[in-house]
N, C-alpha and C positions, 0 to 999 in steps of 0.2 A: 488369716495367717499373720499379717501383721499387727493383729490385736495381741495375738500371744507371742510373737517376738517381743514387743513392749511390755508384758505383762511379765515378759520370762526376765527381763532386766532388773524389778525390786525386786521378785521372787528369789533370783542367785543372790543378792548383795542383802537382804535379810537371812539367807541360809551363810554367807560368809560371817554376816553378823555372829548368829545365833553361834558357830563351830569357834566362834573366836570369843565370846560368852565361856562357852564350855570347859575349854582347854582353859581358861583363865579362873574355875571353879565358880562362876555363878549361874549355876545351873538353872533357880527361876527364871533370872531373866534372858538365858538359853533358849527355855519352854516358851517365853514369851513371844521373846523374836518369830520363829519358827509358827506360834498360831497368830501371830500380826499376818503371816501370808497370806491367811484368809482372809483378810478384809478385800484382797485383790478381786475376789468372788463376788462382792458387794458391790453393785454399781449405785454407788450414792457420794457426793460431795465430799461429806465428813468424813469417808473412810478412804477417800486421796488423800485430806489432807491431813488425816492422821499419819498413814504412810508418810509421806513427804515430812514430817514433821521425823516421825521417827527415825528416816534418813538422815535429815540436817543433823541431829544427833548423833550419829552411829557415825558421821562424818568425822566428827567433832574427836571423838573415841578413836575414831584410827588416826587419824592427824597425833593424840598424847601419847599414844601406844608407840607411833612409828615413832616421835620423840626421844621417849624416854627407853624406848631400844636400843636406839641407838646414842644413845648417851651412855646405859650401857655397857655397850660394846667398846664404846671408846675408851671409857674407864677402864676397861681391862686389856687395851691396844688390840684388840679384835677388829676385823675388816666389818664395818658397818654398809657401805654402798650397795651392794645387793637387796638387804633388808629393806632398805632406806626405798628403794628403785620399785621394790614389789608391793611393799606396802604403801609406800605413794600411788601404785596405781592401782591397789584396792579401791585407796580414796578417792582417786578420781573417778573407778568406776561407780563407788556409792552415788557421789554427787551427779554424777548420770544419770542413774536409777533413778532420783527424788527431781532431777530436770525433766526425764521423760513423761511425768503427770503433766507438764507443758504441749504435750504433743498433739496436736486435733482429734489423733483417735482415740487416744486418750484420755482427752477434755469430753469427746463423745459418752464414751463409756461412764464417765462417773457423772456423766451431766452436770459435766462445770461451764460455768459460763464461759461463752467464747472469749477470746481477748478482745480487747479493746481495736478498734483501728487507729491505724497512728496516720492517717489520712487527714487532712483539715478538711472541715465544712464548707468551706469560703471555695476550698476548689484549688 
């Protein structure tokens, strides 16, 4: 159960990607997003940290989008704060989604190496 709560977090924020691809006419990289979810099926290293990578990206993309939205809106004296509000917590929920590969069950599933201890040796 909580493997697929975790799993369901990139899953929605690659399908937000991919609808927001769409609407903006680049429809391959639409298709793309959308079979990037597969790699969730994949339990192997490289296909976290491909996800994860994709994320940081797709981050990157809603941070210029909510931007230049709202810039915009400004230019035309339209109320930007809503926008601004929603699509920052897009972003914050992507940057979630590409955190949650951090998670122990997580880390289990794609057999990434556990973290490091931040314990000292010495005791």
């Amino acid at each position: 159960m909580r493997l697929a709560a975790l799993l369901a977090l990139p899953a929605l924020a690659l399908l937000l990607l991919a609808a927001h691809l769409f609407h903006s006419g680049a429809m391959p990289l639409a298709a793309l997003a959308i079979l990037l979810a597969g790699l969730l099926a994949v339990p192997q290293p490289w296909a976290a940290r491909t996800l994860q990578v994709v994320l940081a990206v797709a981050v990157i993309e809603w941070i210029l989008t909510t931007v230049g939205l709202a810039q915009l809106r400004l230019r035309h004296d339209e109320p930007y704060v809503r926008l601004a509000v929603i699509l920052g917590s897009v972003t914050l929920f992507t940057a979630l989604a590409a955190a949650a590969f951090q998670h122990p069950v997580l880390r289990a599933y794609f057999g990434l190496s556990p973290k490091p201890s931040t314990e000292s040796a010495t005791g």
